[in-house]
C-alpha atoms as an extended CHARMM CRD file, in Angstrom:
* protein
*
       209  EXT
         1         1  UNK       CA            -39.1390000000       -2.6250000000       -9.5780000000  PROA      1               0.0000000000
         2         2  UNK       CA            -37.9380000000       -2.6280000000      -12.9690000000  PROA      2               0.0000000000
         3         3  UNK       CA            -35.6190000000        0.3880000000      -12.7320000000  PROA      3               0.0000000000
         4         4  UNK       CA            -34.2750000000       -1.2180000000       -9.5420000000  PROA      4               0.0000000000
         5         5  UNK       CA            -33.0460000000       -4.1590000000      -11.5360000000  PROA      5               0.0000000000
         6         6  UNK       CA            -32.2320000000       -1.8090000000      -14.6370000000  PROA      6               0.0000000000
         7         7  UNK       CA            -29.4990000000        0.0020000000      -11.7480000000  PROA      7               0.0000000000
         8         8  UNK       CA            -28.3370000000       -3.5880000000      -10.4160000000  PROA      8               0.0000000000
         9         9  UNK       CA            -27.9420000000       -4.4240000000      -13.9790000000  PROA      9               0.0000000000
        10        10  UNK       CA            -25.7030000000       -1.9170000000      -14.2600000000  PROA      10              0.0000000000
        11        11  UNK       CA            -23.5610000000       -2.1070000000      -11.1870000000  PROA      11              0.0000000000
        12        12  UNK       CA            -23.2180000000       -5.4330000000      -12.4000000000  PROA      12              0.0000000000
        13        13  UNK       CA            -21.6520000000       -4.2250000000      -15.6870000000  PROA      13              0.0000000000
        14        14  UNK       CA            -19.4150000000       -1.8560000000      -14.5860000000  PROA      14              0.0000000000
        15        15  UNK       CA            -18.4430000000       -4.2170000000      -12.0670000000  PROA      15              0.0000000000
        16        16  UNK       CA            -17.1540000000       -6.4890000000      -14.5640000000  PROA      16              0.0000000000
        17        17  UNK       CA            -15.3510000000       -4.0130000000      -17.1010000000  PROA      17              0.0000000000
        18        18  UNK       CA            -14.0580000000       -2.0910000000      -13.8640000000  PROA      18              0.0000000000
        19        19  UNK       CA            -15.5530000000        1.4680000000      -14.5720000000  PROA      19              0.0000000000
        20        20  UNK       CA            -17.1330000000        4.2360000000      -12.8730000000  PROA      20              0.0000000000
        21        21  UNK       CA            -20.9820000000        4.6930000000      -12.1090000000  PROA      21              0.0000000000
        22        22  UNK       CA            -22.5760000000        7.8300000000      -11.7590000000  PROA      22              0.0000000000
        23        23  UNK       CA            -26.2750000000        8.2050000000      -10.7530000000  PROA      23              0.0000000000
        24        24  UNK       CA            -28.2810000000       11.0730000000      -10.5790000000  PROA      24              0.0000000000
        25        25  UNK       CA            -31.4940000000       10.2880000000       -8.3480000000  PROA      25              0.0000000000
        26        26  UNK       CA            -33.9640000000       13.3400000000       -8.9390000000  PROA      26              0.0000000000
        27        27  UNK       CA            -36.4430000000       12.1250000000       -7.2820000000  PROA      27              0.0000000000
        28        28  UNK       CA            -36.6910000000       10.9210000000       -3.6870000000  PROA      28              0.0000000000
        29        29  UNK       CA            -39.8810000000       10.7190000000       -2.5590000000  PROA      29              0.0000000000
        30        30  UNK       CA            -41.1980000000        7.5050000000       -4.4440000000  PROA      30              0.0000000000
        31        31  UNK       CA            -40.5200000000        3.9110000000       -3.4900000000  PROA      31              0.0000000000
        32        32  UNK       CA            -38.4140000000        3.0520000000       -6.1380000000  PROA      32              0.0000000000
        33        33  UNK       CA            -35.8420000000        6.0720000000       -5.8440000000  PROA      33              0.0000000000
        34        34  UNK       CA            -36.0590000000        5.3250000000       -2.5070000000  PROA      34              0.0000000000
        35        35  UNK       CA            -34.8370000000        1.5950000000       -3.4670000000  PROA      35              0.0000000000
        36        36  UNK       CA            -32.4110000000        2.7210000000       -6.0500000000  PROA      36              0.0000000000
        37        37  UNK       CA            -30.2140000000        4.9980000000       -3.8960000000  PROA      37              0.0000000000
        38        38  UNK       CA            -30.4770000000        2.1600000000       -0.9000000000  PROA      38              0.0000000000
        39        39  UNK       CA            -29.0220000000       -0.3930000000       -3.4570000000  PROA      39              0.0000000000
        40        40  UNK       CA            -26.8160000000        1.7910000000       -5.0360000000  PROA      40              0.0000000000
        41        41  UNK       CA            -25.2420000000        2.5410000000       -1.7010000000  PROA      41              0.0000000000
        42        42  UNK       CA            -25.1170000000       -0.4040000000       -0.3320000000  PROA      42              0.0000000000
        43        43  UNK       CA            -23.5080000000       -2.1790000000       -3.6270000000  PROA      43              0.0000000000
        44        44  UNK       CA            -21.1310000000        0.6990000000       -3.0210000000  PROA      44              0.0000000000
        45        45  UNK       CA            -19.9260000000       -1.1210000000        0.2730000000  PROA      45              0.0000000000
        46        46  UNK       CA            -20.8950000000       -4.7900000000       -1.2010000000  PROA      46              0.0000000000
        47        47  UNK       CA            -18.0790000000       -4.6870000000       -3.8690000000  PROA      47              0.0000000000
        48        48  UNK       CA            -15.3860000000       -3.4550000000       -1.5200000000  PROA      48              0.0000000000
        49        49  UNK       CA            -14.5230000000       -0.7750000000       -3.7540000000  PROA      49              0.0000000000
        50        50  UNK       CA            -13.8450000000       -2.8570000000       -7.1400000000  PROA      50              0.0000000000
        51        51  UNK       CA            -15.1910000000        0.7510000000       -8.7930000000  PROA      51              0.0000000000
        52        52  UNK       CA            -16.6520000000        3.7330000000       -7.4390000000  PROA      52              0.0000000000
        53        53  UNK       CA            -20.1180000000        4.7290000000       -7.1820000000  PROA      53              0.0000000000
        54        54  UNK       CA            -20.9720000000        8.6020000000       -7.1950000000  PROA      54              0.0000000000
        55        55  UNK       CA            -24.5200000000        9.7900000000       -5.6020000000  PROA      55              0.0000000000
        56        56  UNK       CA            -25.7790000000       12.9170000000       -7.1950000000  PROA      56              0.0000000000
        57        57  UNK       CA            -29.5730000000       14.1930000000       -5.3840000000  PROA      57              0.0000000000
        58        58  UNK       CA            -31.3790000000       16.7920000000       -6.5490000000  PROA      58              0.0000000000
        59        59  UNK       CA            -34.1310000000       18.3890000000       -4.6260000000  PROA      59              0.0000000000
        60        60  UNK       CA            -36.9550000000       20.4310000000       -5.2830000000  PROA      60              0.0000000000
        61        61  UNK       CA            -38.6830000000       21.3860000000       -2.2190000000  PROA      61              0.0000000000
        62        62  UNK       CA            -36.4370000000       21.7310000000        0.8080000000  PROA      62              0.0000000000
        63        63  UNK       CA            -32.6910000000       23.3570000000        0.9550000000  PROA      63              0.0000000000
        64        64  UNK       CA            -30.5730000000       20.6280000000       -0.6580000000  PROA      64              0.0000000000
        65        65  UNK       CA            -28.7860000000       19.4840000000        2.8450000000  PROA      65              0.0000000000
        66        66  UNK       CA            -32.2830000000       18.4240000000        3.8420000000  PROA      66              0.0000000000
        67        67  UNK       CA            -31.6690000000       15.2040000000        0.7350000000  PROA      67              0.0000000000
        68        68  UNK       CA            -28.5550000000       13.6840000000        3.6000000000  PROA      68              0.0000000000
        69        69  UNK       CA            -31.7580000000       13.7420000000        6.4650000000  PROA      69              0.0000000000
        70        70  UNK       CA            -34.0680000000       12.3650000000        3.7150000000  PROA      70              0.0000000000
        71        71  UNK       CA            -32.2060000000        9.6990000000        3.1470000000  PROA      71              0.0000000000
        72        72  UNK       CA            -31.1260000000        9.1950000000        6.7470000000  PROA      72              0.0000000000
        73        73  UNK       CA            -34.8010000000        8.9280000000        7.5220000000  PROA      73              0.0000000000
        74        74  UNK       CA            -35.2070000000        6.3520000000        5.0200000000  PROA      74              0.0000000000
        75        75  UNK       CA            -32.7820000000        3.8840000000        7.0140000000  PROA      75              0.0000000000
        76        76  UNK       CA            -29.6860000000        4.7260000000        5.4600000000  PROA      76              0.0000000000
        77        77  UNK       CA            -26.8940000000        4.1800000000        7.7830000000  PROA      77              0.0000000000
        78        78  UNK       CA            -24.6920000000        7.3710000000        7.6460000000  PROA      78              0.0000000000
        79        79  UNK       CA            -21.7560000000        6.1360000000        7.3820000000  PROA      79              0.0000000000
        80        80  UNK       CA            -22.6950000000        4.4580000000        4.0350000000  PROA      80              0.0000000000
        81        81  UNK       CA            -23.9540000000        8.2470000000        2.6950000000  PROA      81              0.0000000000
        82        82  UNK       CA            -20.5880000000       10.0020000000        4.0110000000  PROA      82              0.0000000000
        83        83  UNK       CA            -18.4210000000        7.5220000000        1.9740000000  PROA      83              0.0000000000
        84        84  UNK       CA            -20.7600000000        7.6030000000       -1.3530000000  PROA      84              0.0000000000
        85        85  UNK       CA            -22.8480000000       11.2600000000       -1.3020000000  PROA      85              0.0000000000
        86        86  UNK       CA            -20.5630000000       13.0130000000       -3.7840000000  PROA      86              0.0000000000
        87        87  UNK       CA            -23.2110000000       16.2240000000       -3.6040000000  PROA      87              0.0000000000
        88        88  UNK       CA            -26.4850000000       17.5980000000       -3.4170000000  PROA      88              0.0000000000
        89        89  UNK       CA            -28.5590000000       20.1540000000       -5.1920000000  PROA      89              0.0000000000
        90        90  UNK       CA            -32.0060000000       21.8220000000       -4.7650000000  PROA      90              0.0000000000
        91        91  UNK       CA            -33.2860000000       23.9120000000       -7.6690000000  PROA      91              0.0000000000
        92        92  UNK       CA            -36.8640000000       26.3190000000       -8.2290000000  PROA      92              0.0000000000
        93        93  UNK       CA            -38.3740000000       27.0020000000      -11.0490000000  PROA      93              0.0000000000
        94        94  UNK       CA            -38.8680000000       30.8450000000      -11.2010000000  PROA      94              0.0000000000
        95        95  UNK       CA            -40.7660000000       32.6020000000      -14.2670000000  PROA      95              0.0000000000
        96        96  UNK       CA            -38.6300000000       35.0500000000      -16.5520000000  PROA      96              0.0000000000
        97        97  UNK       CA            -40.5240000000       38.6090000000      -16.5410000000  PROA      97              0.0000000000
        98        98  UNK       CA            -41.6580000000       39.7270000000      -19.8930000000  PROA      98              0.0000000000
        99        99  UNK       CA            -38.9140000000       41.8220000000      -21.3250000000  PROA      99              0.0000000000
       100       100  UNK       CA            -41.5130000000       44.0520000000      -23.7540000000  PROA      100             0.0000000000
       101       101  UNK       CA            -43.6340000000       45.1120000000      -20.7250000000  PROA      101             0.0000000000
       102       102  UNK       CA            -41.5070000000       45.1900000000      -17.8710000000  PROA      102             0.0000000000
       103       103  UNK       CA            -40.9470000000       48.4170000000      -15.0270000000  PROA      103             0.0000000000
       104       104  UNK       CA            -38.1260000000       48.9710000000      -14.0320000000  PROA      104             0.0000000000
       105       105  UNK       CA            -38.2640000000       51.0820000000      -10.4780000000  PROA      105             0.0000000000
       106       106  UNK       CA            -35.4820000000       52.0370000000       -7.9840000000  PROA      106             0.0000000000
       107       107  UNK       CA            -35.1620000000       49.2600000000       -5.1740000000  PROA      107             0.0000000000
       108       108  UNK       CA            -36.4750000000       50.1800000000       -1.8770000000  PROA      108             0.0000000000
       109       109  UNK       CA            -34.3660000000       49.9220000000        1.2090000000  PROA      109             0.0000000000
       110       110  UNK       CA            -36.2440000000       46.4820000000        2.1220000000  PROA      110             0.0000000000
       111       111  UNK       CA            -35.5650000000       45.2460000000       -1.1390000000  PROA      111             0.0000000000
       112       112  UNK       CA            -32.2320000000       46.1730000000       -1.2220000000  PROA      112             0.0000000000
       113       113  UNK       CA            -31.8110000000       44.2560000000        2.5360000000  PROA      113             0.0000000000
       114       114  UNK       CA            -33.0670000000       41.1750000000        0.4490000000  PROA      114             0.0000000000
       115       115  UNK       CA            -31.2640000000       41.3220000000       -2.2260000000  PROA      115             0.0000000000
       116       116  UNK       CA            -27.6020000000       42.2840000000        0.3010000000  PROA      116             0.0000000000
       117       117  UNK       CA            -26.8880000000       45.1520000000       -1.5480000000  PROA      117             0.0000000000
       118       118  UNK       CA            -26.1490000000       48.8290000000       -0.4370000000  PROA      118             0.0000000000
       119       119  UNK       CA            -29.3930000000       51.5140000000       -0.8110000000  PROA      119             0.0000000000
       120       120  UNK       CA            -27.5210000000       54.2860000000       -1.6030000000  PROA      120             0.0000000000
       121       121  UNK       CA            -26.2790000000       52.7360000000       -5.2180000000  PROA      121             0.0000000000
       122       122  UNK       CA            -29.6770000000       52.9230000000       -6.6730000000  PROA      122             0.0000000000
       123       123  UNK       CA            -30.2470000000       49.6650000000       -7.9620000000  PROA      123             0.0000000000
       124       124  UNK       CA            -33.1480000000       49.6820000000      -10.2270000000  PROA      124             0.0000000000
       125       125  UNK       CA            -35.3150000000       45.9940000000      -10.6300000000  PROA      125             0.0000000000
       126       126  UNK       CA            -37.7890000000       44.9240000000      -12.5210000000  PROA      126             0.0000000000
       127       127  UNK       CA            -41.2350000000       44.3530000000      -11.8440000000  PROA      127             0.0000000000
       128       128  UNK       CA            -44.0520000000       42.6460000000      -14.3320000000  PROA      128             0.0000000000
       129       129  UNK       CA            -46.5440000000       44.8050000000      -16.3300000000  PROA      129             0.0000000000
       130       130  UNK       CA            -48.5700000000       42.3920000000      -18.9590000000  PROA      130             0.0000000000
       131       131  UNK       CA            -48.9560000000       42.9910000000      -22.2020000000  PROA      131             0.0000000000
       132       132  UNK       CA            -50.4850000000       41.0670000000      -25.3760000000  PROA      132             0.0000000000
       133       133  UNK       CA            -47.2440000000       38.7800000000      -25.9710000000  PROA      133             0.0000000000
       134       134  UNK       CA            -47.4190000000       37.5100000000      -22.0770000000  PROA      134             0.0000000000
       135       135  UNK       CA            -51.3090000000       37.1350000000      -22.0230000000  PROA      135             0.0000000000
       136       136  UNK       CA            -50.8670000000       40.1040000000      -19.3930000000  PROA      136             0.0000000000
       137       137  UNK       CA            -49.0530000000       38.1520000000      -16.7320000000  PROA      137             0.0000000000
       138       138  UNK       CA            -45.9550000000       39.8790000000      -17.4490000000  PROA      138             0.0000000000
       139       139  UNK       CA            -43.9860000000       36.8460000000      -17.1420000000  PROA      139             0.0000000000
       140       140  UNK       CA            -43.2140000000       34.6670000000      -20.1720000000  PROA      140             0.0000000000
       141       141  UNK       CA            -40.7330000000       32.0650000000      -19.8060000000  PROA      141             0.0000000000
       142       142  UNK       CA            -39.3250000000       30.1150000000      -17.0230000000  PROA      142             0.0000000000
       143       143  UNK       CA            -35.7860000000       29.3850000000      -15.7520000000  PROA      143             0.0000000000
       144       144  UNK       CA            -34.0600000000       27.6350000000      -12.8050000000  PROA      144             0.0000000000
       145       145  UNK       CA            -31.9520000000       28.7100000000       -9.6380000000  PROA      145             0.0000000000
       146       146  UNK       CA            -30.3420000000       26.5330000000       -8.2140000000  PROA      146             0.0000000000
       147       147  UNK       CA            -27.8660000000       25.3440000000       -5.0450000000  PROA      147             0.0000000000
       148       148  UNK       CA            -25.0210000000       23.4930000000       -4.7610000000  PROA      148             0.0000000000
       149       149  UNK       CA            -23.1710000000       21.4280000000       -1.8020000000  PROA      149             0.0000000000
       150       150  UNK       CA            -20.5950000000       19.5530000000       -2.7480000000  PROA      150             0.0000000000
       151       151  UNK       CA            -19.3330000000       16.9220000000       -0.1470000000  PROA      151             0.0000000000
       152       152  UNK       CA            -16.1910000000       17.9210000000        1.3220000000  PROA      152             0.0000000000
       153       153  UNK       CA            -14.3100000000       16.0460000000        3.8510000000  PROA      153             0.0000000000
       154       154  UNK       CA            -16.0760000000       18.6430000000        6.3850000000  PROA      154             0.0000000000
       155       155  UNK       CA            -19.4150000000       17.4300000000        5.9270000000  PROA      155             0.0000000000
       156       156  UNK       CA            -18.6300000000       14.0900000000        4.7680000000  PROA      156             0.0000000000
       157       157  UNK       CA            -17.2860000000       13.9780000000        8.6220000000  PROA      157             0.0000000000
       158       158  UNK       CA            -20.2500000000       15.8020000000        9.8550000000  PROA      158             0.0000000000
       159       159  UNK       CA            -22.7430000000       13.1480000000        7.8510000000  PROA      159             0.0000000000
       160       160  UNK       CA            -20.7870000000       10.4010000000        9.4520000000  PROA      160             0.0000000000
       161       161  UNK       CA            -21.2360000000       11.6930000000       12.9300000000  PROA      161             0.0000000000
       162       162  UNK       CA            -25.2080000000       12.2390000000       11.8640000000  PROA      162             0.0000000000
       163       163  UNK       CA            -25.4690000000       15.5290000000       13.1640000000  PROA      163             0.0000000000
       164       164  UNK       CA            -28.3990000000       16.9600000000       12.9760000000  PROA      164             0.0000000000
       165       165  UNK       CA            -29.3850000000       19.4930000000        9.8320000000  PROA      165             0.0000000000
       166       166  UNK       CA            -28.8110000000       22.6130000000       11.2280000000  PROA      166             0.0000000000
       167       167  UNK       CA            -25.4480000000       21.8290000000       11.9260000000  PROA      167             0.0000000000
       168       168  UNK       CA            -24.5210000000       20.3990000000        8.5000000000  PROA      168             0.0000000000
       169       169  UNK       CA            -26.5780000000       23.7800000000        7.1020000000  PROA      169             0.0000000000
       170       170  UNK       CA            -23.8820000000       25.4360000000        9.0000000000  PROA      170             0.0000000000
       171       171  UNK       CA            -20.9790000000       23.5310000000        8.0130000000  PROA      171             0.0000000000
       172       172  UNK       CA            -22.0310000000       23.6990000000        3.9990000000  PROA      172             0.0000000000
       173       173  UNK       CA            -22.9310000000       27.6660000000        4.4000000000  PROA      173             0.0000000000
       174       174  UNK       CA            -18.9940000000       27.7420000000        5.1210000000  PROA      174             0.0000000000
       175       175  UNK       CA            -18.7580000000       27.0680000000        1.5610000000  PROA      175             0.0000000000
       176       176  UNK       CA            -21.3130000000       27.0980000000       -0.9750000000  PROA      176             0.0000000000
       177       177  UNK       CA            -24.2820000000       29.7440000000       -0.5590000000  PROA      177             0.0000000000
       178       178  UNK       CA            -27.9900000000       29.2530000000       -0.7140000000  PROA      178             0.0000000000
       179       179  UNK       CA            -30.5610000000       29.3590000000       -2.9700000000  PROA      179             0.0000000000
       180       180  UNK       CA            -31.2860000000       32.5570000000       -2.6200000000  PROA      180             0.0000000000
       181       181  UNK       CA            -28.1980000000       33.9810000000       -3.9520000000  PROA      181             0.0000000000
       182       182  UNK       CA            -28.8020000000       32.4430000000       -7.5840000000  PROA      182             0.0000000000
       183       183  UNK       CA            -32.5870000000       34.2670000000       -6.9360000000  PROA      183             0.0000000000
       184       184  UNK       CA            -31.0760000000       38.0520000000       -6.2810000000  PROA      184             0.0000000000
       185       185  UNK       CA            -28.4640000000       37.5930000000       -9.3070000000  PROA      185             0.0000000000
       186       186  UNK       CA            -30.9340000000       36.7080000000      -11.2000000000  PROA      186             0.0000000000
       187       187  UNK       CA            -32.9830000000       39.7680000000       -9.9670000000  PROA      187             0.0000000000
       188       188  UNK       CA            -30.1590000000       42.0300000000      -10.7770000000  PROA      188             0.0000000000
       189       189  UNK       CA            -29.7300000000       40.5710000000      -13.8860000000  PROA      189             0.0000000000
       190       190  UNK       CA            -33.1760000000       41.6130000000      -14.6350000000  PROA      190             0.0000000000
       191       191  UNK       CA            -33.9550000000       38.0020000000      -15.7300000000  PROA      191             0.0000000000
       192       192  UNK       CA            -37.2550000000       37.7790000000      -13.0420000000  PROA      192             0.0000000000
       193       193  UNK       CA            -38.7450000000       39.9690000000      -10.5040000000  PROA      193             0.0000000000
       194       194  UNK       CA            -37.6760000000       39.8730000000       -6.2690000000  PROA      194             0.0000000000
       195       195  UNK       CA            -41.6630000000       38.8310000000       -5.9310000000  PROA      195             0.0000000000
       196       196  UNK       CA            -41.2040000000       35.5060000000       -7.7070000000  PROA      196             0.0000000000
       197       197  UNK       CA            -38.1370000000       34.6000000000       -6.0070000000  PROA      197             0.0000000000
       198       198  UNK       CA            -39.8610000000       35.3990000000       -2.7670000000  PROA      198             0.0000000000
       199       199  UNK       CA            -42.4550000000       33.4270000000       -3.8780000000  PROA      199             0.0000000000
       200       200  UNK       CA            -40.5770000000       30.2250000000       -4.5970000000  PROA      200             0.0000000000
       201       201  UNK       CA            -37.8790000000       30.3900000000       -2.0030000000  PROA      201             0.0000000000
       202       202  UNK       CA            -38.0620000000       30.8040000000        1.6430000000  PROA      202             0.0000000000
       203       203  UNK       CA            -35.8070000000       33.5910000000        1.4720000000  PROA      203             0.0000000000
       204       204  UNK       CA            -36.3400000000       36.8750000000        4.6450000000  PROA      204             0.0000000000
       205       205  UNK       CA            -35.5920000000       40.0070000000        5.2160000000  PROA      205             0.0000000000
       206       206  UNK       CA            -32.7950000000       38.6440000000        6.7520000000  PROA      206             0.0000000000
       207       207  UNK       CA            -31.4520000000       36.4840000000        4.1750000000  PROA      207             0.0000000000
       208       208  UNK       CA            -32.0950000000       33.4560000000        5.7040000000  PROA      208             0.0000000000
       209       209  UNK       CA            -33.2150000000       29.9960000000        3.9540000000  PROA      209             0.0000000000
């Protein structure tokens, strides 16, 4: 309850000097993000405009499209998320692999289909070992991937219509890619391992999220 008045506090502020607010909402899943955004929003529509207010939502478990159905499900109308969503991001935390122990092997044909590249260049990966300086995990380290939608006139329209998920999947995909493109250039990169992306994404043999 406090943070909710903390956020009208500050809509109230930047009401009164005229200036942008930007808020990032992390977390949707608890009663008072769920309050936030709804007040946010609908302060959005309350002040006719006097400044704007920019949504941000990041999201950890589901592909970041699935934040607009969240929200949706949590009573907010969708024409009041197509005219204030400005984006929406889901992110993994995947574990670096141990650079003084790791293997590096060719990339079999399946792996290669996973990661969209051709066979016949003989990509090599990595894959962990363990060693004394990674307490024989062979990772040590972690780092992000991450996924982007920005909110395009597109989907804004498609959010306004409240199609269902699949269909704004369909209409972002246009666009941005998923998650599991940051995962295999991070592969390549030989930053982690195509078994911890797998294990944190629900990435296929067919590419699909």
């Amino acid at each position: 309850m406090i943070m909710l008045f903390f956020v009208l506090f500050m809509v109230f502020l930047c009401l009164i000097h005229q200036i942008d607010i930007v808020i990032h909402v992390i977390y949707i899943n608890s009663v008072f993000s769920k309050y936030i955004a709804i007040a946010v929003i609908q302060c959005h529509i309350k002040v006719i405009r006097l400044f704007r207010v920019k949504i941000y939502i990041s999201n950890f478990k589901t592909p970041s499209i699935g934040a607009v159905t969240r929200l949706q499900d949590m009573g907010i109308e969708p024409f009041l998320l197509s005219s204030s969503l400005v984006a929406v991001m889901a992110q993994r935390l995947v574990r670096l692999v141990c650079t003084d122990c790791r293997v590096s092997a060719q990339a079999t044909s399946s792996e290669c289909e996973i990661l969209g590249i051709d066979s016949s260049e003989g990509r090599e990966i990595y894959h962990p070992k363990g060693c004394e300086k990674c307490n024989m995990t062979g990772y040590r380290g972690r780092t992000g991937i991450y996924e982007l939608i920005e909110v395009d006139e597109t989907l804004r329209a498609a959010i306004h219509e409240g199609q269902g998920e699949q269909a704004m999947l369909a209409v972002a995909r246009q666009r941005y890619p998923g998650i599991q493109v940051d995962g295999q250039r991070r592969v390549l990169a030989g930053e982690t391992t195509l078994e911890e992306v797998l294990r944190v994404t629900s990435v296929t043999l067919h590419g699909g999220v």
